[in-house]
KEFI-441079 format. One record per residue (C-alpha): residue number from 1; residue in three letters; y, x, z. Coordinates in nm, 2 decimals. Example, Ala and Ser with C-alpha at 12.3 -4.5 7.8 and 13.67 -1.06 7.14 Angstrom:
BEGIN
R     i    aa        y        x        z
R     1   ALA    -0.45     1.23     0.78
R     2   SER    -0.11     1.37     0.71
This chain:
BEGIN
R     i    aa        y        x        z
R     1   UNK    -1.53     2.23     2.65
R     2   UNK    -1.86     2.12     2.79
R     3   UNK    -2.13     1.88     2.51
R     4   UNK    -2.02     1.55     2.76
R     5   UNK    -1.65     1.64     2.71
R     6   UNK    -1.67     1.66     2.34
R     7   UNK    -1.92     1.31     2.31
R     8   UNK    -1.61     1.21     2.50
R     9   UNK    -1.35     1.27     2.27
R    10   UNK    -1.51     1.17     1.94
R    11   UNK    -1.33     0.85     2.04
R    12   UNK    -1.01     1.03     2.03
R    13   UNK    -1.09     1.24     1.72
R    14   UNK    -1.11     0.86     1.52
R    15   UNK    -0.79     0.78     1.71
R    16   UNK    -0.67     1.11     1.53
R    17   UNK    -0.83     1.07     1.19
R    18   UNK    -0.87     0.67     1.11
R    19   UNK    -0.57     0.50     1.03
R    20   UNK    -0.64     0.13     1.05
R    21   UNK    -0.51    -0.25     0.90
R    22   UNK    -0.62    -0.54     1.02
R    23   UNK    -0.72    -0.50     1.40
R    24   UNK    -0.57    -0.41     1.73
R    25   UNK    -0.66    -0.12     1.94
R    26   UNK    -0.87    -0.34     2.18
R    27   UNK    -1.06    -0.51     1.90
R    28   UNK    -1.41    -0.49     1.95
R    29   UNK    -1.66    -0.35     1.73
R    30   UNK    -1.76    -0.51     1.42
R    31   UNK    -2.13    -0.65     1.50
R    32   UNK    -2.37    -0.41     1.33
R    33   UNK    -2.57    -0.46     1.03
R    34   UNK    -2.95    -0.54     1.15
R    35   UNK    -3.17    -0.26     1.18
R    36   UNK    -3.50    -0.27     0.91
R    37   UNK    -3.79    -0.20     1.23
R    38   UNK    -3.89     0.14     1.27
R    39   UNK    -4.19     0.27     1.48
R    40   UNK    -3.93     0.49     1.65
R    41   UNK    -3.77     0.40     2.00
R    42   UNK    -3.43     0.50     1.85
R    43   UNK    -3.38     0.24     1.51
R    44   UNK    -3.12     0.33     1.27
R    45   UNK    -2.83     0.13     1.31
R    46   UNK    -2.53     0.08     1.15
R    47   UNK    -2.19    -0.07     1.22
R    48   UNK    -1.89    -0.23     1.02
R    49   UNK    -1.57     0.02     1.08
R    50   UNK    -1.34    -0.14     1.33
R    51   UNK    -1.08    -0.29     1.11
R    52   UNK    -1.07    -0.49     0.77
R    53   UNK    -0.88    -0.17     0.59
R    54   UNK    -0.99     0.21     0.76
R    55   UNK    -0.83     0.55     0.62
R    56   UNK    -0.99     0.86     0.72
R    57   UNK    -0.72     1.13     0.75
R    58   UNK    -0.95     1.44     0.75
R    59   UNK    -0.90     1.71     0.56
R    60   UNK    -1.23     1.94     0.62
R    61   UNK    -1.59     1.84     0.51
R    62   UNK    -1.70     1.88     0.87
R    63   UNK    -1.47     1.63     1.00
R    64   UNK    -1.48     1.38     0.67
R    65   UNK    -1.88     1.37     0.82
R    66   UNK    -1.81     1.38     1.15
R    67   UNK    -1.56     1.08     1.09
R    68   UNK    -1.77     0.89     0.84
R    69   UNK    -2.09     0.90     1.05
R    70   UNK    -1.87     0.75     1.38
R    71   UNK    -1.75     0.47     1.18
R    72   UNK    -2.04     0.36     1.01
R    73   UNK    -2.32     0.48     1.24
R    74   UNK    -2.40     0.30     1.57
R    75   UNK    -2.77     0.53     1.59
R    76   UNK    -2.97     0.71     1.44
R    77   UNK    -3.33     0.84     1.51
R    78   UNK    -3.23     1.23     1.20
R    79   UNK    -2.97     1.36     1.04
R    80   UNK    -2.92     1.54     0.76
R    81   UNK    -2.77     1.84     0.82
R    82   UNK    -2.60     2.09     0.52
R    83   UNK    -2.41     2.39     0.56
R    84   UNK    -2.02     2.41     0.44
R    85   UNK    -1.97     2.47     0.08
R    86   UNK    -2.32     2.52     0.04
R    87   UNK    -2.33     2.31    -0.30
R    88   UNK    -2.61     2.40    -0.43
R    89   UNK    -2.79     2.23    -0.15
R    90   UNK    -2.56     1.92    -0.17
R    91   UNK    -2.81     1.72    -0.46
R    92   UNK    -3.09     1.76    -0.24
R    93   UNK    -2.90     1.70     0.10
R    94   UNK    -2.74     1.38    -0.04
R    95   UNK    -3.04     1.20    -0.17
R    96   UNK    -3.23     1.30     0.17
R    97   UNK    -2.99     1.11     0.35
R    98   UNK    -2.97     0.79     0.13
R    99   UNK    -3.34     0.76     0.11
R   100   UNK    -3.37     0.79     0.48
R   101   UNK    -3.07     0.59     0.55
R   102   UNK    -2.89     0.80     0.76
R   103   UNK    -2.62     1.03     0.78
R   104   UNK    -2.53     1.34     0.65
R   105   UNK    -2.34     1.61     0.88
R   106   UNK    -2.21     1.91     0.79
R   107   UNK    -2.24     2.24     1.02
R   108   UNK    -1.92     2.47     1.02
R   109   UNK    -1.88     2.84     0.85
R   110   UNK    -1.90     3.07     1.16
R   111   UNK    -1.55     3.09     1.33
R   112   UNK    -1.50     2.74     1.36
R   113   UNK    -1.69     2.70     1.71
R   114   UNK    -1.50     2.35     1.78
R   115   UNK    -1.64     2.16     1.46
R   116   UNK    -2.01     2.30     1.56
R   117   UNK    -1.92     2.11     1.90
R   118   UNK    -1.79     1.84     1.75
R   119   UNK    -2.13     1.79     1.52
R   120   UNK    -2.30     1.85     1.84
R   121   UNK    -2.15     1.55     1.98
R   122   UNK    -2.23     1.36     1.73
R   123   UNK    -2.56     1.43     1.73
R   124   UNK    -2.60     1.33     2.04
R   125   UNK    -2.38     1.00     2.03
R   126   UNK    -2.67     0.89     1.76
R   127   UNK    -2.93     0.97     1.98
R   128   UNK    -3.12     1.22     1.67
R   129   UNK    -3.43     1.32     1.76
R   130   UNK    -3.50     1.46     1.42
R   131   UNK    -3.27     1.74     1.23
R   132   UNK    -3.37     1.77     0.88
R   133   UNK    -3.15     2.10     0.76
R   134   UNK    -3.12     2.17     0.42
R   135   UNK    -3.02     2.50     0.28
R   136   UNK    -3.01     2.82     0.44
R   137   UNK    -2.70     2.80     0.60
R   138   UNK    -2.77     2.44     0.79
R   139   UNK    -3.12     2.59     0.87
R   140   UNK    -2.98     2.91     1.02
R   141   UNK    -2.71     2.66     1.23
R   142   UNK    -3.03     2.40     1.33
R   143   UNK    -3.17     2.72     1.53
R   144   UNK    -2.91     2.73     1.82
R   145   UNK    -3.06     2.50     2.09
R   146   UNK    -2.93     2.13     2.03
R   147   UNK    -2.88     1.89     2.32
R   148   UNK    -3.14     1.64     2.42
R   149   UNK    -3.06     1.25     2.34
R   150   UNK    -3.17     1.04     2.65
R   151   UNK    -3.35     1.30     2.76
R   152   UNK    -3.60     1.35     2.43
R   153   UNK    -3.63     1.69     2.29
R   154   UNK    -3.47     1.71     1.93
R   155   UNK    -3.73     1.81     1.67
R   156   UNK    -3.60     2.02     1.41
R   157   UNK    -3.73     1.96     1.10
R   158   UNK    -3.73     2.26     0.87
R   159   UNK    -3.96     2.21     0.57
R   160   UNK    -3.67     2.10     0.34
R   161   UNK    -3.56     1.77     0.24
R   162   UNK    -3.91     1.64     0.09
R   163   UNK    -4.05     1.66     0.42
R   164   UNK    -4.21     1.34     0.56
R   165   UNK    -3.97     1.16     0.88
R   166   UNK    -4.22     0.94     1.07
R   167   UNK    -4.04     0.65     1.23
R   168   UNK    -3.74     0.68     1.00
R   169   UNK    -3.66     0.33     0.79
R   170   UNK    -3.27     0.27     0.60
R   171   UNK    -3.08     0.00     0.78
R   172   UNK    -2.98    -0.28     0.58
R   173   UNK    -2.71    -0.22     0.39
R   174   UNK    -2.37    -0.26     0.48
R   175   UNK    -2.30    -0.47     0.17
R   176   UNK    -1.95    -0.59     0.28
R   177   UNK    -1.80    -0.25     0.30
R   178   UNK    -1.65    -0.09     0.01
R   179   UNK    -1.62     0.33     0.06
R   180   UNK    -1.35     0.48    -0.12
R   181   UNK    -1.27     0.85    -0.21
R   182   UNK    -1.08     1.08    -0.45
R   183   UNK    -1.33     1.29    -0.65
R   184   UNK    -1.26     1.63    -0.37
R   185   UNK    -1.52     1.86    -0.27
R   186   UNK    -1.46     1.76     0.11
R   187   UNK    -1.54     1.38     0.08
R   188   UNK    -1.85     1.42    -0.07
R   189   UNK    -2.09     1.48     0.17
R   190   UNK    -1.90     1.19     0.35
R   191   UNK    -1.97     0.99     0.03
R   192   UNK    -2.37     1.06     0.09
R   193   UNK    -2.33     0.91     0.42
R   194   UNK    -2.16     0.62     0.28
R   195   UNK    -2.40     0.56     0.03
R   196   UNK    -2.71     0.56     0.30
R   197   UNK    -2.53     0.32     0.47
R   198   UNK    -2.59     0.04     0.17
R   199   UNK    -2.19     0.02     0.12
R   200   UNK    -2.04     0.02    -0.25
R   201   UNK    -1.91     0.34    -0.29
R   202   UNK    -1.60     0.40    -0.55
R   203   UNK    -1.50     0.76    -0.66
R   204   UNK    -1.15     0.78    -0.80
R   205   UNK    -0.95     0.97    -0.99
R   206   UNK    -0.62     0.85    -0.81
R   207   UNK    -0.55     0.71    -0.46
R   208   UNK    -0.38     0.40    -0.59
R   209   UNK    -0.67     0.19    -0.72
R   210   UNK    -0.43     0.00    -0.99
R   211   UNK    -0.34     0.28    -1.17
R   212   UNK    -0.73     0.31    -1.32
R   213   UNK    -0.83     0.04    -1.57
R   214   UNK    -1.24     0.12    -1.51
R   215   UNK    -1.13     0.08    -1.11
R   216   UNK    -1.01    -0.27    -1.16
R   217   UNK    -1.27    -0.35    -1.36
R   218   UNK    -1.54    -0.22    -1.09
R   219   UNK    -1.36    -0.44    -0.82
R   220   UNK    -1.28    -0.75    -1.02
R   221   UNK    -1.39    -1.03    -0.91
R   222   UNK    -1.58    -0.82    -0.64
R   223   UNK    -1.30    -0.86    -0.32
R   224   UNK    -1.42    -0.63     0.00
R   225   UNK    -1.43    -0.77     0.31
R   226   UNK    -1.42    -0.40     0.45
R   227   UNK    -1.29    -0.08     0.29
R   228   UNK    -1.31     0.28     0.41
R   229   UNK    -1.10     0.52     0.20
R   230   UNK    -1.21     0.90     0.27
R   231   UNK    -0.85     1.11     0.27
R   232   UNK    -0.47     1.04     0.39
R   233   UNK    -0.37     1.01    -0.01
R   234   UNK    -0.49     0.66     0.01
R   235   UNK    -0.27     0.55     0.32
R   236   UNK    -0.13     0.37     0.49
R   237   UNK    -0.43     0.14     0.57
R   238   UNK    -0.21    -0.19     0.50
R   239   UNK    -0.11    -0.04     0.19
R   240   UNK    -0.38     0.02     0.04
R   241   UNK    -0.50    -0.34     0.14
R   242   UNK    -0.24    -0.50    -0.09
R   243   UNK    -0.36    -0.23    -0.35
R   244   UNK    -0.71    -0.32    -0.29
R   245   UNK    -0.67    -0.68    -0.33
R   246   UNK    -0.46    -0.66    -0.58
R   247   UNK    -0.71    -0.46    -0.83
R   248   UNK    -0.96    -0.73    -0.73
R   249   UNK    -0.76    -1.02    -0.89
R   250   UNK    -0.85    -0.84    -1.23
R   251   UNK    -0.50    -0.89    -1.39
R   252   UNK    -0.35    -0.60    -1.59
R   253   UNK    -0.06    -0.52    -1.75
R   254   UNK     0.03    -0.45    -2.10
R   255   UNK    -0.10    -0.17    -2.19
R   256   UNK    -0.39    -0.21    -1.87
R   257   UNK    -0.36    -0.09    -1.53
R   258   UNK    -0.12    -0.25    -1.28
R   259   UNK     0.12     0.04    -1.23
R   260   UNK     0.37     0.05    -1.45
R   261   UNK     0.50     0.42    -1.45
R   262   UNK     0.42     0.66    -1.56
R   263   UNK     0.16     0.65    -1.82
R   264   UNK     0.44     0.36    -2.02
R   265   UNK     0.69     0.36    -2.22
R   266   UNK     0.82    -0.01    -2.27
R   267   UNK     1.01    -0.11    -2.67
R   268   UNK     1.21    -0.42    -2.58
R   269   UNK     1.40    -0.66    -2.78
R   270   UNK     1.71    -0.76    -2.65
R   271   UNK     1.86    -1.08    -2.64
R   272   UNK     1.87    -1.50    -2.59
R   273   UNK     1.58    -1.77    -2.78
R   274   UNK     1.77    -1.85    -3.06
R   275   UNK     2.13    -1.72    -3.06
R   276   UNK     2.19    -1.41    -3.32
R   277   UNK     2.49    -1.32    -3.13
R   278   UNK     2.35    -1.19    -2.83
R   279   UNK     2.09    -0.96    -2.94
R   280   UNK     1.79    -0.86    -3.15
R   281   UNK     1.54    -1.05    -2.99
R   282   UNK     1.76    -1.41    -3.12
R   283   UNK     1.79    -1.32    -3.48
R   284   UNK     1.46    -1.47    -3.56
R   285   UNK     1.17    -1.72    -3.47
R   286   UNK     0.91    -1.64    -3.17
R   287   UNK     0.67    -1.61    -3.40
R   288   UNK     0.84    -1.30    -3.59
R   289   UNK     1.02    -1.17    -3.33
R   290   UNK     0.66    -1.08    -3.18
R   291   UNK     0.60    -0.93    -3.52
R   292   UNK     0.94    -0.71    -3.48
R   293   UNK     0.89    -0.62    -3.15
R   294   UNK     0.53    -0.44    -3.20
R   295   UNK     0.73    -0.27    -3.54
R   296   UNK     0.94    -0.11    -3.33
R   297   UNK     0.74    -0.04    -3.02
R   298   UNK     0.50     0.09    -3.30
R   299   UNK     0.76     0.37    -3.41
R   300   UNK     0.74     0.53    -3.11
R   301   UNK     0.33     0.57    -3.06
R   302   UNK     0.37     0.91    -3.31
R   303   UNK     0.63     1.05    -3.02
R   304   UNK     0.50     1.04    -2.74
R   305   UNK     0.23     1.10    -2.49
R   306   UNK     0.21     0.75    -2.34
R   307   UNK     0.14     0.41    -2.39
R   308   UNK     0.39     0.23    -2.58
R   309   UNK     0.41    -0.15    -2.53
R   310   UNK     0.65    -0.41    -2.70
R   311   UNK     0.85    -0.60    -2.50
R   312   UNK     1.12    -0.87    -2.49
R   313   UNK     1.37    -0.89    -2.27
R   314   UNK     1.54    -1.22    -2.22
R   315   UNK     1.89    -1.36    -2.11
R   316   UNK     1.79    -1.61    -1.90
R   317   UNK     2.09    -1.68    -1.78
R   318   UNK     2.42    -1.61    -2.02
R   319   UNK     2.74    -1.52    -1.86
R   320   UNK     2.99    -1.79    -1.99
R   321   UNK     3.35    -1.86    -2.09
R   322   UNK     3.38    -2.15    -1.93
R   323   UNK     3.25    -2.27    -1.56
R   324   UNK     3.04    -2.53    -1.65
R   325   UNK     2.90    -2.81    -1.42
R   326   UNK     2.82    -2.61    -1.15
R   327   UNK     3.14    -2.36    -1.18
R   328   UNK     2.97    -2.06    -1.17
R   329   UNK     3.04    -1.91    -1.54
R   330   UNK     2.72    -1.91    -1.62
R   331   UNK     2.48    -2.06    -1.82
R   332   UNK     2.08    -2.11    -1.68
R   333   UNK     1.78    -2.13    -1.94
R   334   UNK     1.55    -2.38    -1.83
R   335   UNK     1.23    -2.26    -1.74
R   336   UNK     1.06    -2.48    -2.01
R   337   UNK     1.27    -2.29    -2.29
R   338   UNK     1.17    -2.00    -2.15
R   339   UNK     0.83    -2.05    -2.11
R   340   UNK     0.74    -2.07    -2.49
R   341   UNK     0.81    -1.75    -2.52
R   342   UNK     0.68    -1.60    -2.18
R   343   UNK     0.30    -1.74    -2.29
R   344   UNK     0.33    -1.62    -2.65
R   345   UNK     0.42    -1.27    -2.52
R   346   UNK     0.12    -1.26    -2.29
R   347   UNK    -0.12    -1.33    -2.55
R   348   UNK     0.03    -1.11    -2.80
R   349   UNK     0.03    -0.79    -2.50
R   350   UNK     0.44    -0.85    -2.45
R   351   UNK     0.61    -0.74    -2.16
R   352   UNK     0.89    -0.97    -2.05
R   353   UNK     1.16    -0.89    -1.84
R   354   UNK     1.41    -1.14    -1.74
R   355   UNK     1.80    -1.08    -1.76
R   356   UNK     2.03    -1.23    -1.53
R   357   UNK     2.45    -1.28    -1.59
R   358   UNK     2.49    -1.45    -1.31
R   359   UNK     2.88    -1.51    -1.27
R   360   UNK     2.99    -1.64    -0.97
R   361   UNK     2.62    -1.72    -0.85
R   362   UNK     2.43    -1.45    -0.65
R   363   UNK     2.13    -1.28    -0.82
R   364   UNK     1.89    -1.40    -0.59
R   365   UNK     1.98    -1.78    -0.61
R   366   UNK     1.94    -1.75    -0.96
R   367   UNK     1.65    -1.49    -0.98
R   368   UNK     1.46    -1.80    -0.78
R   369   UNK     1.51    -2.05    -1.01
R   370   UNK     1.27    -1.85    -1.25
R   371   UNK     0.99    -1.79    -0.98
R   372   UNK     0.69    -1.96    -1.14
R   373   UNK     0.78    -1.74    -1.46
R   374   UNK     0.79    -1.40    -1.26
R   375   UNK     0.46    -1.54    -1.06
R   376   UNK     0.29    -1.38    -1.43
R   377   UNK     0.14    -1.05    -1.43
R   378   UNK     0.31    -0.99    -1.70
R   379   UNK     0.70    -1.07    -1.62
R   380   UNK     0.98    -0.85    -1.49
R   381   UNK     1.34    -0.94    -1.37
R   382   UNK     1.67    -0.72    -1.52
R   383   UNK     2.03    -0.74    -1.29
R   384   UNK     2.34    -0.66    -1.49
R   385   UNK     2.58    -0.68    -1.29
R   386   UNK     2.87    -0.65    -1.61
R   387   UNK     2.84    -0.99    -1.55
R   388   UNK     2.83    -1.06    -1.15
R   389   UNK     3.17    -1.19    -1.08
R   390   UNK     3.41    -1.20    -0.80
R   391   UNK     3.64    -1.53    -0.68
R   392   UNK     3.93    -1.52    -0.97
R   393   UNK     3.75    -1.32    -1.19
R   394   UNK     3.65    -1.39    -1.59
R   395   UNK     3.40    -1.24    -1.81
R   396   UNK     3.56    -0.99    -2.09
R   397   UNK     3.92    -0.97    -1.88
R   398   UNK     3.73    -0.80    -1.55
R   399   UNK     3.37    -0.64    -1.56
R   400   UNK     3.17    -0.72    -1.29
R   401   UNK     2.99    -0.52    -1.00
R   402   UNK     2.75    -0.61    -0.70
R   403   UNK     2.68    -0.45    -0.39
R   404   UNK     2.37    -0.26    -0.33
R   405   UNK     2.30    -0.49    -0.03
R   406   UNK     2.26    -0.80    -0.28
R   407   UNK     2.04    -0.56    -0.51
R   408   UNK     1.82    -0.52    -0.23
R   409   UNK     1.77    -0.86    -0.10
R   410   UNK     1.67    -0.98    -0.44
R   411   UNK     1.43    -0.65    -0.43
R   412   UNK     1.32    -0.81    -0.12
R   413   UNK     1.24    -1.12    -0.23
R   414   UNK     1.16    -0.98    -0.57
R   415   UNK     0.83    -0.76    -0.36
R   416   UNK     0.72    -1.03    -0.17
R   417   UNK     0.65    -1.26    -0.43
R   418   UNK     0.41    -0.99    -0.61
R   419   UNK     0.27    -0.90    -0.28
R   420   UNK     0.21    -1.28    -0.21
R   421   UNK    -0.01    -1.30    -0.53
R   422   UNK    -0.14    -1.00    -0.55
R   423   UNK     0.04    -0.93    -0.90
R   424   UNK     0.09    -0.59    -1.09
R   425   UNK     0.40    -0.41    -1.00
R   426   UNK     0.68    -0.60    -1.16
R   427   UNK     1.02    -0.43    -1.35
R   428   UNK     1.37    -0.45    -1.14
R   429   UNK     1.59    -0.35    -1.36
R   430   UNK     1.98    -0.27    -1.28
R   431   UNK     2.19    -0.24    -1.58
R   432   UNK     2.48    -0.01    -1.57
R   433   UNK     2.70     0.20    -1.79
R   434   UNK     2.95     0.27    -1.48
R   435   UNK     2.93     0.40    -1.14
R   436   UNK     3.18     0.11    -1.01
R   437   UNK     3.01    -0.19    -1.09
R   438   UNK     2.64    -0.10    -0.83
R   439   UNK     2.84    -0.01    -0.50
R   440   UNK     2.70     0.18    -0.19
R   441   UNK     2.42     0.24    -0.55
R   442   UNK     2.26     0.51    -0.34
R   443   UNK     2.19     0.29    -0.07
R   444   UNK     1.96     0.09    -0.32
R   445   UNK     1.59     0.03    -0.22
R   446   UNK     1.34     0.19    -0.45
R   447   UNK     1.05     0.23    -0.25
R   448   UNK     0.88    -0.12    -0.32
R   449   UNK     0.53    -0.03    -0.38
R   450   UNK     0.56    -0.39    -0.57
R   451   UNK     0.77    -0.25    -0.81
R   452   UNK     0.96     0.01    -1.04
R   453   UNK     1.31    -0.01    -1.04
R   454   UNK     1.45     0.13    -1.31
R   455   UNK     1.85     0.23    -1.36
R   456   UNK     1.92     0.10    -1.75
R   457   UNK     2.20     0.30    -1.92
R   458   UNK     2.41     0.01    -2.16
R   459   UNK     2.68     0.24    -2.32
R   460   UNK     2.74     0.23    -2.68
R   461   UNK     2.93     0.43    -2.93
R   462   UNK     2.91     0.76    -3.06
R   463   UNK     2.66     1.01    -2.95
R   464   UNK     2.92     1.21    -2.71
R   465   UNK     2.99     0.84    -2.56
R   466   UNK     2.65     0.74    -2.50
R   467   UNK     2.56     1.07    -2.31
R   468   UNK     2.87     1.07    -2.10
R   469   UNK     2.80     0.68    -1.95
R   470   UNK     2.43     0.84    -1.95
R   471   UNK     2.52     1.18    -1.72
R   472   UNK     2.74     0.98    -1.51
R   473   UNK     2.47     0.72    -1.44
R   474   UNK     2.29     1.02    -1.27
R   475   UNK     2.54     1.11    -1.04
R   476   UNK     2.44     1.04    -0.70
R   477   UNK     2.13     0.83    -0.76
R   478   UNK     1.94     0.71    -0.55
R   479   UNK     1.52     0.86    -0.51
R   480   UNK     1.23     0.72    -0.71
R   481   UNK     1.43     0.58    -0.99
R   482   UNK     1.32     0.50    -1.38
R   483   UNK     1.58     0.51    -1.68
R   484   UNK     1.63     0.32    -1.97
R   485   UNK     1.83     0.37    -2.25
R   486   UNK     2.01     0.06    -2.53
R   487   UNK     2.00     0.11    -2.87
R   488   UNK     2.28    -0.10    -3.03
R   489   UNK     2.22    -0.21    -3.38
R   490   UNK     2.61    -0.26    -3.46
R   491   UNK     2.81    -0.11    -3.22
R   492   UNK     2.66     0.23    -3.21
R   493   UNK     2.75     0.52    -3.44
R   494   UNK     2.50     0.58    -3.58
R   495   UNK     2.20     0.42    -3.37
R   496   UNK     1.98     0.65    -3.22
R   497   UNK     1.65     0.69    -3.42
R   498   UNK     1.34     0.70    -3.21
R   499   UNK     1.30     1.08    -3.21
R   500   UNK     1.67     1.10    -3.09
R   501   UNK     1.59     0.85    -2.81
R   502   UNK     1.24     1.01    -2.69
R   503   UNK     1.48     1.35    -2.69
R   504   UNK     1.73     1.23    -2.44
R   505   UNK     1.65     1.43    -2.10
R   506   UNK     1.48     1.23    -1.87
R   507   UNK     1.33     1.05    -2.18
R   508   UNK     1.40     0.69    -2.08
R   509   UNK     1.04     0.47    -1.97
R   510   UNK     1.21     0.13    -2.13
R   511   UNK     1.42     0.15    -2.47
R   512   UNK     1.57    -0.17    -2.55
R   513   UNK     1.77    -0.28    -2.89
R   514   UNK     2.06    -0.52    -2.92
């Protein structure tokens, strides 16, 4: 392929290696940053990538520069050039770039005579009149004849990476763009670029930026008008928008972070404000049921690897004997005697998760009802359908069930509200102890990067009963599910200890007590 062909299609290798939010294909170029004046006829010149959100899907250093310097580069009077894997030279080939403001390329291993062509082209597309190699393997590359930019000779600069530039100024910094990259040997010569450029550059340990508590912290407060993540792990680009943004609001879970799992293990308390009948979490004041909930949470931190964080979880609305007012067999919490308890647990580093009986009502009717409580960071939602009843059915003469269909509407709705205010991933919770009551269950939506939906085993009994409702729960799940496990104070025999419960294969993420 002749040089012209290859300037050609550096347009097509973006098309190939930038996935992009927030822009059409026709969208014009973001204007460029101004240039600082140069002496030079060729200023350095830089350019916002072409969309709000960019991903770079390389996989090879050459192209991760290649890519890096199209998207952020409109010109450039040098280059830095550095050899592949050469990382002894990278110090020195890095700050070059940055203090000269422009970017850093890499030139191939031999054998790879289509990435040479595709540096080529870039060099040219800049307009470089200046090469400034460092190390002996760029050097040895800079000595094949490079093409002519608008007809000037290119100068190759081979006195190392102290040598003076003439003409050569940074461009001001492309302070709306934030660069984003795993901590990989490929992306870092990229990252040099990036910094030369004047963008914020963030090197991460994980592609999801909520899962690192220093991450949010860096971005808090600090929203990016622009981001370029270097790698495919951080796709897609609209994704990792909602991530981004999300990290910037600064909210964190119990426990930090806004991912939930893994890294957690959740303690709950079980039951309704103020009625001893229906659980743990009623047989005493807010006040001390805070104080019980960290006690137990707090016998599990000797067990296990992971966070541990207390948490309540809340009847909000109690399946009832009799139809009430609005004839559904069930009784609704108002949000203000709810809310008590949902502030306290937030200051005291509670999780909450919201338990719905619905009765005749659907879950999503009733999960709505409760929206400005699960608009906190801090606030989950739990289905049991036990409790979901069909026309002509009663609580304790039929048990319940629900289709997977209305499981995944109130999913639906369940994403959208985090995603609409940028919230930490949220606990959907489907309580079961048999197959029958979640139909179609396989059919279940868990791929809500809003949330983690977790599958709660509720059997009680002996030991052999609890594991045989807990191996049938696993037949024919559905992908990308959690588990939880109940401990029941009275009706089990004996209640699991917490060594017994962190034992159970998968060891359950949330452990509740009623």
């Amino acid at each position: 392929m002749s040089l012209q062909a290859r300037r050609q299609a550096l347009a097509a290798l973006l098309g190939c290696v930038l996935a992009t939010a927030g822009c059409t294909a026709k969208q014009a170029p973001q204007p460029a940053s101004e240039p600082a004046t140069g002496l030079g006829r060729t200023p350095t010149s830089t350019v916002l990538p072409p969309a709000k959100t960019t991903v770079v899907a390389a996989t090879t250093s050459v192209r991760f520069a290649v890519a890096t310097s199209v998207a952020l580069y409109r010109q450039a009077p040098a280059a830095v050039l550095i050899g592949d894997g050469d990382d002894a030279s990278l110090p020195a080939a890095s700050a070059t770039a940055v203090k000269l403001g422009v970017p850093l390329l890499v030139t191939p291993k031999a054998g790879a005579p289509a990435d040479g062509d595709d540096v080529r082209a870039e060099l040219g597309r800049l307009a470089v009149r200046t090469i400034v190699p460092v190390g002996a393997a760029a050097t040895e590359w800079a000595r094949a004849p490079v093409p002519a930019a608008g007809g000037q000779p290119v100068t190759v600069t081979t006195a190392g990476p102290d040598a003076a530039v003439p003409d050569v100024r940074p461009p001001a910094p492309l302070a709306q763009l934030l660069v984003l990259a795993l901590d990989q040997p490929n992306s870092r010569p990229a990252l040099a670029t990036a910094r030369a450029s004047g963008a914020r550059v963030l090197v991460t340990a994980h592609s999801d930026p909520r899962t690192d508590r220093k991450v949010i912290a860096f971005l808090a407060g600090k929203p990016a008008a622009y981001v370029l993540a270097l790698g495919s792990a951080f796709g897609p680009a609209e994704r990792l928008r909602y991530r981004i943004d999300s990290a910037a609001t600064g909210a964190q879970l119990p426990g930090g972070g806004q991912v939930l799992f893994p890294g957690r293990r959740m303690v709950a308390l079980y039951g309704h404000p103020g009625d001893p009948r229906l659980g743990s979490l009623g047989e005493q004041s807010l006040d001390a049921a805070i104080v019980r909930a960290r006690r137990v949470a707090a016998s599990y931190k000797p067990l296990v690897k992971e966070t541990v964080v207390p948490a309540f979880e809340i009847i909000a609305t109690v399946a009832s004997g009799s139809a009430g007012p609005d004839g559904n067999y069930s009784s609704e919490a108002p949000v203000a005697q709810l809310r008590p308890w949902v502030d306290a647990a937030r200051r005291a580093g509670i999780y909450v998760v919201l338990d719905l009986q619905p009765g005749y009502t659907d879950f999503l009717t009733q999960a709505k009802r409760y929206a400005e409580l699960l608009e906190e960071p801090h606030v989950g939602l739990a289905l049991d359908p036990e409790w979901r009843l069909k026309p002509g059915q009663r609580h304790m003469v039929q048990i319940g069930s629900v289709s997977a269909i209305e499981i995944n509407r109130t999913a639906d709705w369940l994403a959208a509200l985090t995603r609409e205010h940028r919230l930490p991933q949220k606990v959907l919770m489907l309580h079961q102890f048999r197959l029958d009551m979640i139909t179609n269950r396989a059919t279940v939506r868990t791929d809500h990067d809003e949330l983690r939906v977790i599958v709660h085993a509720d059997g009680f009994g002996t030991a052999g009963q609890k594991f045989d409702t807990w191996h049938a729960m696993h037949v024919d799940a559905p992908p990308n599910l959690w588990w939880g496990w109940k401990n029941f104070y009275d009706e089990d025999l004996p209640t699991f200890t917490p060594k017994q419960t962190v034992a159970v294969k998968p060891s359950p993420v949330f452990i509740s007590y009623q």
